[in-house]
BADO-991576 format. One record per residue (C-alpha): residue number from 1; x, y, z. Coordinates in Angstrom, 1 decimal. Last residue first. Layout:
BEGIN
R   nr       x       y       z
R  NUM       X       Y       Z
...
END
This chain:
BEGIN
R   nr       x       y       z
R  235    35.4    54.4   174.4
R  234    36.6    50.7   174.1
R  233    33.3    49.3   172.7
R  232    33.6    51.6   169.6
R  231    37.7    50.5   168.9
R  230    36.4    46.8   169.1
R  229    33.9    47.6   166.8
R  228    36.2    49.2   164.4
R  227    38.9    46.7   164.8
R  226    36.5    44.0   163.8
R  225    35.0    46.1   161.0
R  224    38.2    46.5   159.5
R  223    39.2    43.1   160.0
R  222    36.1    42.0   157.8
R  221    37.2    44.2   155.1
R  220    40.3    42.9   154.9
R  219    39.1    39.5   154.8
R  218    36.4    39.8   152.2
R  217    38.3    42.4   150.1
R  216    41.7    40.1   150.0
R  215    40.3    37.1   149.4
R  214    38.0    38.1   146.4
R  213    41.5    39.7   144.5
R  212    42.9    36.0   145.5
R  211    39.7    34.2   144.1
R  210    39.6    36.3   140.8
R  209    42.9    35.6   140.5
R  208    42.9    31.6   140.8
R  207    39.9    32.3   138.0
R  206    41.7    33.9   135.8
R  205    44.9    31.7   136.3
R  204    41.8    28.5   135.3
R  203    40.9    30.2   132.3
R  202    42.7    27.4   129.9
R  201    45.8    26.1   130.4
R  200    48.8    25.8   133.1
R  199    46.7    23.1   134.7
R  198    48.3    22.7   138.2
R  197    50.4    20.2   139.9
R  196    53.7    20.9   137.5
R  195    53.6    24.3   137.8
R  194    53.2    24.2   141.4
R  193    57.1    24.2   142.4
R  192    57.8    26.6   139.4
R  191    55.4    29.1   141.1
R  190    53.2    30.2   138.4
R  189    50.3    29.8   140.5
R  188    51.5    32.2   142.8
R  187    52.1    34.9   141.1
R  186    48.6    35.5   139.3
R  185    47.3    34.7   143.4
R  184    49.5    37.7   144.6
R  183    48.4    40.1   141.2
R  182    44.8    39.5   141.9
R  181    45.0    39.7   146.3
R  180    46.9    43.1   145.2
R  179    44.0    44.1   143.0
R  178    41.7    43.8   145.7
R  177    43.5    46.2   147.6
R  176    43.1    48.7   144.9
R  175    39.6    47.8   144.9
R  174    39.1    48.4   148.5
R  173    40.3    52.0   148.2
R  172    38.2    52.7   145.4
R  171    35.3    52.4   147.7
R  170    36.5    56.1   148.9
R  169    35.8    57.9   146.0
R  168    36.4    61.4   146.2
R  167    39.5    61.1   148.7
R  166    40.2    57.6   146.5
R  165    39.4    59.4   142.8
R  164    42.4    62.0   144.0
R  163    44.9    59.7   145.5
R  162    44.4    57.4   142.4
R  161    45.6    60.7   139.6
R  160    48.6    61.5   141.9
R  159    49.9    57.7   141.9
R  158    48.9    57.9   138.1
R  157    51.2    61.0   137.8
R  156    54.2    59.5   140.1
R  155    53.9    56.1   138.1
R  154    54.0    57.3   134.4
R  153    56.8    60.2   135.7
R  152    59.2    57.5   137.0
R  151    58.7    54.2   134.4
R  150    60.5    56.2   131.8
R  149    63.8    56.3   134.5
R  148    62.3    52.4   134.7
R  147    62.8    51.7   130.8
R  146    66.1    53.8   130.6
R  145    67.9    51.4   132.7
R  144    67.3    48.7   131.7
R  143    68.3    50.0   128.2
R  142    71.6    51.0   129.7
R  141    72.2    47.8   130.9
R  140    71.0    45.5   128.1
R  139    73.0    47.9   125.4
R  138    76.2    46.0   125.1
R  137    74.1    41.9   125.1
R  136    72.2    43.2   122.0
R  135    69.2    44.9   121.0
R  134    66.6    41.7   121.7
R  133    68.0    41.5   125.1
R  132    66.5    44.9   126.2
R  131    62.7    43.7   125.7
R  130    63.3    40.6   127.7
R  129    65.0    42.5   130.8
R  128    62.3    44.7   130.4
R  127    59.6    41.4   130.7
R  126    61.8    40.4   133.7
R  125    61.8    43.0   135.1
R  124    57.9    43.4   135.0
R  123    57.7    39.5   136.0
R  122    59.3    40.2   139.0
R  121    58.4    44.0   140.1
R  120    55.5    42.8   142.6
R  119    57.3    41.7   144.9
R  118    60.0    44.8   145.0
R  117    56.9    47.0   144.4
R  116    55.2    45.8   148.0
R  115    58.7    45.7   149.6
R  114    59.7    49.7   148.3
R  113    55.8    51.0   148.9
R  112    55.7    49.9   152.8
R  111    58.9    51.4   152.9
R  110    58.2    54.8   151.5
R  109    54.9    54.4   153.9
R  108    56.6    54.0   156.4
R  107    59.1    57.1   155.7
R  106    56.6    59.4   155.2
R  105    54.4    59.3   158.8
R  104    50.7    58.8   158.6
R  103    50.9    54.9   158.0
R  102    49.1    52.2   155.7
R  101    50.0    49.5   157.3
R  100    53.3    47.3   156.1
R   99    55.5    47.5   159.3
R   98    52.3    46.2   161.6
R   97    51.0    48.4   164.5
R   96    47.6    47.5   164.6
R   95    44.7    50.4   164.4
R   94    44.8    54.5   163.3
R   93    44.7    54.1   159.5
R   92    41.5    51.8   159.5
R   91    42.4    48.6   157.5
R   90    42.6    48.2   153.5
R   89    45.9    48.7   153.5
R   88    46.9    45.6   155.6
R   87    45.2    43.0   153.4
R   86    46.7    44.4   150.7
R   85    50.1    43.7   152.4
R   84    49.0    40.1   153.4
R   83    48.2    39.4   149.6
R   82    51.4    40.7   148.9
R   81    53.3    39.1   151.4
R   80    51.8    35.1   150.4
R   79    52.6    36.0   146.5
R   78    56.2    36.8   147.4
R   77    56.4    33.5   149.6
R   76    54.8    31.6   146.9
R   75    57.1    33.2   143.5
R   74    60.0    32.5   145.7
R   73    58.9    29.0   146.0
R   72    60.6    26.9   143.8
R   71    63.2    29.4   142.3
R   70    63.4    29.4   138.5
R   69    62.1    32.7   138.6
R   68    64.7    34.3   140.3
R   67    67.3    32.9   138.5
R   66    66.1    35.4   134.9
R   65    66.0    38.6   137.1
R   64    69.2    38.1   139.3
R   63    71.4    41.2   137.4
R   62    67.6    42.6   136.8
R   61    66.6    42.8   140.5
R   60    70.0    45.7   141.1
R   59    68.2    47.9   138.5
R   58    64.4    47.0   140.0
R   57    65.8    47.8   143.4
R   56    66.8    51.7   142.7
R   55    63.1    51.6   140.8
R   54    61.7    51.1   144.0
R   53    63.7    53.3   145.9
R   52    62.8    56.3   143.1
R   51    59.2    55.4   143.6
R   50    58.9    55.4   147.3
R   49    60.7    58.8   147.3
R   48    58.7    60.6   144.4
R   47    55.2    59.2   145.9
R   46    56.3    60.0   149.2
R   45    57.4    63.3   148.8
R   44    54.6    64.0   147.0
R   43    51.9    62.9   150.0
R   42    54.0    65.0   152.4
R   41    52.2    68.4   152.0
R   40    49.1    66.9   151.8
R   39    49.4    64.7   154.9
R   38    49.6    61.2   154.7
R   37    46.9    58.9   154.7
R   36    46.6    58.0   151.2
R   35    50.3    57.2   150.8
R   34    50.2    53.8   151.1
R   33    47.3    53.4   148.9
R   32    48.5    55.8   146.6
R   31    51.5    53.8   146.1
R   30    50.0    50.5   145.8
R   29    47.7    52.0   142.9
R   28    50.6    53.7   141.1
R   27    51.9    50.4   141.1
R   26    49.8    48.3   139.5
R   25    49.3    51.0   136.7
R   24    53.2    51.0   135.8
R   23    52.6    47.6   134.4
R   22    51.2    48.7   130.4
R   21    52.8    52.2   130.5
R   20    56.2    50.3   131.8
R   19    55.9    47.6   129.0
R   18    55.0    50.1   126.5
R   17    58.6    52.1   127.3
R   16    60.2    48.9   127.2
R   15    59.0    47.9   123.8
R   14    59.7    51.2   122.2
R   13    63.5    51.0   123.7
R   12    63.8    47.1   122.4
R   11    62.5    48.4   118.7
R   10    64.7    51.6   119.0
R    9    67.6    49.6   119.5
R    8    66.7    46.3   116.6
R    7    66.2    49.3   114.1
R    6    69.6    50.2   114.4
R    5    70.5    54.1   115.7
R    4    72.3    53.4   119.0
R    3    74.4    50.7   117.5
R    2    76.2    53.6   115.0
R    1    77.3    55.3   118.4
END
């Protein structure tokens, strides 16, 4: 009980709770824009369920945390789904049939929120997993553990607080995508397979970002169109 009340404890526990104010943002934005087209009555439900089954595979991520990243190309294939997935929400609710589109019924878009957070969720388990070493190998677990069940009501209420500016402000809806393309291209270049190819210095991350957040807009927005014209000319 005395462990619980050393400074090196509550440092790792103030730590975590920062680091999940700090990343929860990314996603509460890929949870409203899954949810976005459900129903009022259902849009809750799927914020609380797709964030409790994310946070379910953030516990079982941080056993594997630390090997995961040393994995040429995990970071690539992750980055490659996430841009595709942002992609995705950014076309018309009622067009293609793919398992990550934004969908009217609950349960797709639980699971189109689970894989989107599970590739996303790397680097913030890790940085947990960071925070909780530095009070001791007995109190990694429960600390872990603690940091995502804090993690819960910052992501449901910003998930709430996006659904609201994006029925009021629909461009917001590309942006959100947009930030998917950022954090897919931020992951990618860190792959340990490209790490020693690319300059690890310097703005060039920023500007690898800023061409995977541009990637995104331009070609999801261009589908959109696509499928909307195609959709006119069929009626």
């Amino acid at each position: 009980m005395d462990a619980f009340l050393t400074p090196h404890f509550w440092l790792a526990v103030g730590q975590i709770v920062l680091i999940d104010i700090l990343l929860g943002g990314d996603n509460a934005v890929v949870i409203a824009l899954a949810c976005r087209q459900l129903p009022a009555a259902q849009r809750l439900k799927g914020i609380i369920f797709g964030t409790l089954g994310a946070i379910v595979l953030r516990v079982i991520l941080i056993a594997f945390a630390l090997t995961l990243l040393q994995v040429p190309y995990l970071k690539l294939v992750g980055a490659a789904l996430l841009f595709w997935i942002g992609v995705k929400l950014l076309l018309p609710q009622d067009e293609g049939h793919s398992e990550f589109h934004t969908s009217d019924k609950l349960w797709a878009a639980v699971k189109t929120v689970i894989v989107a957070d599970l590739v996303m969720s790397i680097d913030n388990v890790i940085a947990i997993a960071g925070a909780a070493t530095n009070a001791g190998e007995q109190h990694q677990m429960p600390l872990v553990i603690f940091g995502l069940m804090v993690s819960i009501p910052v992501i449901v209420a910003g998930s709430q607080l996006i659904l609201k500016l994006m029925d009021r402000f629909p461009s917001i809806v590309t942006l959100g995508g947009m930030l998917l393309g950022w954090i897919a291209a931020s992951m990618a270049v860190t792959d340990p397979a490209l790490v020693l190819w690319l300059p690890q210095a310097g703005s060039w991350h920023y500007i690898a970002a800023l061409g995977g957040a541009l990637g995104v807009g331009l070609l999801g927005t261009a589908l959109s169109r696509r499928m909307k014209n195609q959709a006119t000319h069929l009626r």
